[in-house]
N, C-alpha and C positions, 0 to 999 in steps of 0.2 A: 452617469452615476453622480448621486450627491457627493460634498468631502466629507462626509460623516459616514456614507458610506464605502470609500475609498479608504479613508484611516482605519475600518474594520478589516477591511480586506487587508492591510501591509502589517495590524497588528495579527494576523493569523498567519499571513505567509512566514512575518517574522518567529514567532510559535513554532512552526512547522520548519523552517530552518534549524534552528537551538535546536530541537526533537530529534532531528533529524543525527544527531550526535549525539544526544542524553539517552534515548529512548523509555522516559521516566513517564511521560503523559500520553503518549505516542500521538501528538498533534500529525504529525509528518505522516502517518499513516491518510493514505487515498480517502476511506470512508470516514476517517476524523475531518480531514483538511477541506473535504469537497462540503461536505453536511455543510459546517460551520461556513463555509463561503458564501452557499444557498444560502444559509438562514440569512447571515446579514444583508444580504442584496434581495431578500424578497423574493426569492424562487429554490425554499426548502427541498418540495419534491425533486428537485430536475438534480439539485445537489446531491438529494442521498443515493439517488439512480447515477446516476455519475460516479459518485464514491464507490458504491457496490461495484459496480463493476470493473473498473481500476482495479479495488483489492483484491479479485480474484485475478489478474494479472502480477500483481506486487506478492501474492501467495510464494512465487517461486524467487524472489530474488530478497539474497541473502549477501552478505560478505564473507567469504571462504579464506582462509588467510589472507594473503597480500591483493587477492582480488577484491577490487569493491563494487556493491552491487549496483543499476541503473539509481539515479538519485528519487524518490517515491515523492519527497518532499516538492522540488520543483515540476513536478509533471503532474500532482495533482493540484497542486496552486495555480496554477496557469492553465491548465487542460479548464477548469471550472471559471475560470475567468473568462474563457476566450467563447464559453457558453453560455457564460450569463449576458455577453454583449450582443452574444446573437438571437438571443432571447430579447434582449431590452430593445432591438432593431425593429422589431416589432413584425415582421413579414419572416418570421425561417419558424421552421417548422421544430417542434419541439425534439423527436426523434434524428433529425436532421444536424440540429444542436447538437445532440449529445453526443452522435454516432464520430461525427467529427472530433468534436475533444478527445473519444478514446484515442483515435487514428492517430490523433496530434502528440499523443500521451508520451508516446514510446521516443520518437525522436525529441520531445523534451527533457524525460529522463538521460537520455545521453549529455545532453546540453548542462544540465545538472550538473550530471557525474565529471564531467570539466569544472565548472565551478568549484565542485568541490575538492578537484584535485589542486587547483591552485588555490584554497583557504585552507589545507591541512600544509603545503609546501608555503604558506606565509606565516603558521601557525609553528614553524621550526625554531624560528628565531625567536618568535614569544616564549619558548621555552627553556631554553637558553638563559633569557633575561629573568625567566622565574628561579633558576637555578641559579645563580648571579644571587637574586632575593635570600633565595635559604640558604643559602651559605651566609648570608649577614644577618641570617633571623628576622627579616622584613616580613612579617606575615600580611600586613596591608598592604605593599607591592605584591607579594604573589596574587592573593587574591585578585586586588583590579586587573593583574595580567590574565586572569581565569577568565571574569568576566567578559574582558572584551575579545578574548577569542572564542569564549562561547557568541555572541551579539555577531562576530562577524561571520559564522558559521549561517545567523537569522538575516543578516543584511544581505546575504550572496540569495537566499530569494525573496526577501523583501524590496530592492531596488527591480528586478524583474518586473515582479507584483506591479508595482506603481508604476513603472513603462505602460502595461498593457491595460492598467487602469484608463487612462489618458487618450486610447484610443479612442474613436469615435463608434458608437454601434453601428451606428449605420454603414459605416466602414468594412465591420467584421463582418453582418448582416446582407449586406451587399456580395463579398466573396462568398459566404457561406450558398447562398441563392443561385451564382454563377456557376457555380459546379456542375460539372455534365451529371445527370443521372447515374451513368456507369458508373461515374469516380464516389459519385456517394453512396449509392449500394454496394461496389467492392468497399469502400470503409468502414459500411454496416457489418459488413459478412468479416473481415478482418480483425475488425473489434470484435466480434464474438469467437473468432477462432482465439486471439491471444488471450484470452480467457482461460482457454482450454486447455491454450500451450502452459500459463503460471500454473494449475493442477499438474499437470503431468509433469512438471518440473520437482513439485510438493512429493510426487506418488515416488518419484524415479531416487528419493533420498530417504525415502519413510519405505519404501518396498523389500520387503522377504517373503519367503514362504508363508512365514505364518500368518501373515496381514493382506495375502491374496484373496483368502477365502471373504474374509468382511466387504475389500474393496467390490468384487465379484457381485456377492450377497446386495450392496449398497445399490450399487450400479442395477440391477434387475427391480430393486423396490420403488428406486429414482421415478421408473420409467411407468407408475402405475399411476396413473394420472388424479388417482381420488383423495392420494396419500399429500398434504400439504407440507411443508416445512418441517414444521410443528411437531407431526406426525413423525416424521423421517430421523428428526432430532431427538424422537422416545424410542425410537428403536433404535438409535446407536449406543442412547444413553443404557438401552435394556439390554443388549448385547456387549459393553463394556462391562458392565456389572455382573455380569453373565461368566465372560471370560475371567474378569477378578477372582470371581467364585470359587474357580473350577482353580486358576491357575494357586489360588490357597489354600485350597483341599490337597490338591498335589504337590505344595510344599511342605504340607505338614505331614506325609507319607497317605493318604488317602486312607482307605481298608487297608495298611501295610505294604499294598506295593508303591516302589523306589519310581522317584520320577526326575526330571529336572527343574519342576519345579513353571515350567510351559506347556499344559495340557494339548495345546494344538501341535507345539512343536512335537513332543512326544510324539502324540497320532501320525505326522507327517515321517517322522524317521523312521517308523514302522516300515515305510514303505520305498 
């Protein structure tokens, strides 16, 4: 890698660190962090297919109170790095590349989620010291104490970042090649099941009765081979508008009869 193109890559991981705590640009999100990584190092496609697929693993993990969820930020910063070198190695195969960073993804995000536990438990004492500030009205100390526990929030995977910059491709390229066939089709087929797993984790918090039916309906139209994206995406948008409709008419008492104001739900209590 150029340094021109290394400095792109630590000012993104850094991005994607801060984000990772702001959630204002959503850099830290997989299909932001991957894209822009491609782009800068010259392998856009291999990025967004990267991202894409990450984020439908990243769909399921949330922070639920005191649990926090796998870190999104350092697994996609590094899972897209460790692909771009095996790409840049010049002999791995482009499917080969990718299938592996997802694989890699999952125990990176753990790796994270330590980091991040120790820059929120270094981040106690900065607050402390901020509170110190507003009790004397220092608004220029609070602030630079803001700043630089946001920065280190972006350093915890920008120093990573630039580790695995430094590596040599043909390094990465070299392992990525040695892999038994087994181990890298079971990572093909892995990578595609946790996939499956971030949806089902989305369905299992978003699921009721009344949102069976759409899931059901979706699931059957998915499967028609002729219907693209596009397509799939006008008929949810035409079956939300659909339900809006219905669910408006029923709040505003219909023909006069009494609802709650959930057309499907209604329907379903029926029974």
């Amino acid at each position: 890698m150029s340094i021109i193109t290394v400095l792109l890559i630590i000012v993104v991981a850094l991005l994607a660190g801060m984000e990772g705590v702001l959630d204002q640009f959503q850099f830290h999100q997989p299909l932001v962090a991957c894209t822009l990584i491609g782009l800068v190092s010259g392998h856009l496609t291999e990025g967004i297919i990267l991202g894409g697929s990450l984020q439908m693993i990243a769909l399921g993990w949330a922070n639920v109170g005191a649990a926090v969820a796998p870190d999104a930020a350092l697994a996609s910063v590094a899972s897209a790095i460790i692909m771009v070198l095996g790409l840049q190695g010049g002999d791995t195969n482009v499917q080969t590349a990718i299938s592996t960073s997802i694989a890699v993804a999952i125990p990176l995000s753990v790796a994270g989620l330590f980091l991040t536990m120790i820059c929120r438990t270094l981040a106690i004492p900065i607050v402390h010291i901020m509170d110190g500030a507003a009790e004397k009205g220092n608004i220029r100390a609070m602030e630079m104490w803001h700043v630089i526990a946001i920065l280190m929030q972006g350093v915890r995977i920008a120093i990573p970042a630039a580790a695995l910059c430094f590596i040599p491709a043909e390094a990465v390229t070299a392992a990525l090649n040695s892999m038994p066939e087994w181990l890298s089709t079971g990572m093909s087929i892995g990578g595609g099941m946790v996939a499956a797993v971030g949806y089902a984790m989305v369905i299992n918090m978003m699921s009721t009765k009344e949102t069976w039916p759409f899931f059901a309906l979706g699931f059957v139209l998915a499967a028609i081979g002729e219907l693209t994206l596009i397509a799939l995406g006008a008929i949810g948008v035409a079956l939300a508008l659909i339900y809006l409709g219905l669910k408006e008419n029923a709040g505003n008492g219909g023909n006069g009869v009494g609802g709650s104001g959930d057309p499907l739900g209604d329907i379903l209590n029926d029974y």
